[in-house]
C-alpha positions in Angstrom: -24.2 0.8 -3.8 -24.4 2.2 -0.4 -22.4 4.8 1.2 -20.4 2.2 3.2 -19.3 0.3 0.1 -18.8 3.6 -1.4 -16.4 4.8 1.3 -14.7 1.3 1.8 -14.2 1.4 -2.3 -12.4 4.8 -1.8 -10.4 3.3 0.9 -9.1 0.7 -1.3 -8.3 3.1 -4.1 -6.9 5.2 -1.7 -4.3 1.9 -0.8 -3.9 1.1 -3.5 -2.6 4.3 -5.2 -0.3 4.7 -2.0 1.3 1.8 -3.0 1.7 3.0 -7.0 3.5 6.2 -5.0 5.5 3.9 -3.2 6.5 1.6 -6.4 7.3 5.0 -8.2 9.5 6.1 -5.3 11.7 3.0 -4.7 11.8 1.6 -8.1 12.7 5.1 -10.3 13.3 7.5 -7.6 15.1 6.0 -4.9 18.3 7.8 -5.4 16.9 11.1 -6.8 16.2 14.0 -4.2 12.8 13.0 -3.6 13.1 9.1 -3.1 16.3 10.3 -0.8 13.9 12.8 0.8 11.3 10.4 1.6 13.0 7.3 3.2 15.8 10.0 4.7 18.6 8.4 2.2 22.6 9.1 1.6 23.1 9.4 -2.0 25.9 6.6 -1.1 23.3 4.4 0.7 20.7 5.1 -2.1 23.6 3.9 -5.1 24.1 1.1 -2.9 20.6 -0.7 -2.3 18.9 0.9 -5.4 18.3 -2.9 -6.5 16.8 -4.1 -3.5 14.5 -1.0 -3.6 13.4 -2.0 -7.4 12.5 -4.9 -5.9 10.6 -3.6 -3.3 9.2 -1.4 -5.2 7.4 -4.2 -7.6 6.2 -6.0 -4.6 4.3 -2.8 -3.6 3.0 -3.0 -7.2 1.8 -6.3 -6.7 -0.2 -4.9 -3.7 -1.6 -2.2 -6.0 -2.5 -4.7 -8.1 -4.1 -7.1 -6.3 -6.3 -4.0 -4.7 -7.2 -2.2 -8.2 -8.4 -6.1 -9.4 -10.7 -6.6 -6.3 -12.3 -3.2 -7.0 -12.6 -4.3 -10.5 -14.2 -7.3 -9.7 -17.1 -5.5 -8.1 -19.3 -6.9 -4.7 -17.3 -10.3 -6.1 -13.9 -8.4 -5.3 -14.7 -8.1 -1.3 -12.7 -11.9 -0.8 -9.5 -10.2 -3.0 -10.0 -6.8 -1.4 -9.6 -8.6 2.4 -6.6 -10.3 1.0 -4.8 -7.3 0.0 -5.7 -5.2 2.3 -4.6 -7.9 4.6 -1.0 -8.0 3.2 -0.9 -4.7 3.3 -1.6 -4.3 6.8 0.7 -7.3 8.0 3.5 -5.6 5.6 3.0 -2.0 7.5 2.9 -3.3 11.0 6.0 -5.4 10.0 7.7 -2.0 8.5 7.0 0.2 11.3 8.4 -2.4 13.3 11.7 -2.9 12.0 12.2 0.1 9.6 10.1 3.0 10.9 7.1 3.9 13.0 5.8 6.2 10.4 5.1 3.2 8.4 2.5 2.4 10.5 0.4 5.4 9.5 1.0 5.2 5.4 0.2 2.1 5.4 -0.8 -0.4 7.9 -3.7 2.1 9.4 -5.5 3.1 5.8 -5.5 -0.7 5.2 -7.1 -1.2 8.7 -9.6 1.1 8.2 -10.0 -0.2 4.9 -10.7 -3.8 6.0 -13.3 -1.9 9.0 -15.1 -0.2 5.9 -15.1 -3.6 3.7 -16.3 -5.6 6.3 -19.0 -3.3 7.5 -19.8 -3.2 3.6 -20.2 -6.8 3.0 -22.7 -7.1 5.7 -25.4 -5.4 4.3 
């Protein structure tokens, strides 16, 4: 494995367990202190949407998924890894869009540099 591969690995891990933080913030903490804290919540907003941020939540899980099963899968993970890191990206750029522009920096950037160090990987 070369250093590329290596780094575009981490990358991916690195996404992926972003996304694991954000299930665990939206599905059990949204309307504790530090779920509140992170998406800048009212404990009234919070009781009210807590359900659609469960949901959420296990969408971002399926992300995390999808990532930790194209690293699993080895060089034949680079086609899932894309995929993934493709959602992700469209997701973030989508979020900082409509919800907030620090969105774009969680999420959608570490995919994009992700999909740079992938690519770059699979063509050695």
């Amino acid at each position: 494995m070369n250093l590329t591969t290596t780094l575009a690995n981490v990358v991916t891990a690195l996404v992926a367990l972003i996304h694991v933080y954000i299930l665990v913030l939206e599905m059990f903490l949204w309307t504790k202190p530090t779920g509140r804290r992170a998406f800048g919540l009212t404990q009234e907003f919070a009781e009210a949407s807590k359900v659609l941020a469960a949901n959420q939540g296990l969408y971002n899980g399926f992300l995390a998924a999808g990532l930790i099963w194209g690293l699993l899968l080895g060089a034949a993970g680079t086609p899932v890894k894309v995929f993934f890191l493709s959602c992700v990206l469209v997701a973030g750029l989508y979020g900082a869009a409509t919800a907030s522009r620090k969105i774009l920096f969680i999420q959608a950037l570490p995919a994009l540099i992700g999909l740079g160090l992938v690519g770059l990987a699979s063509s050695f």
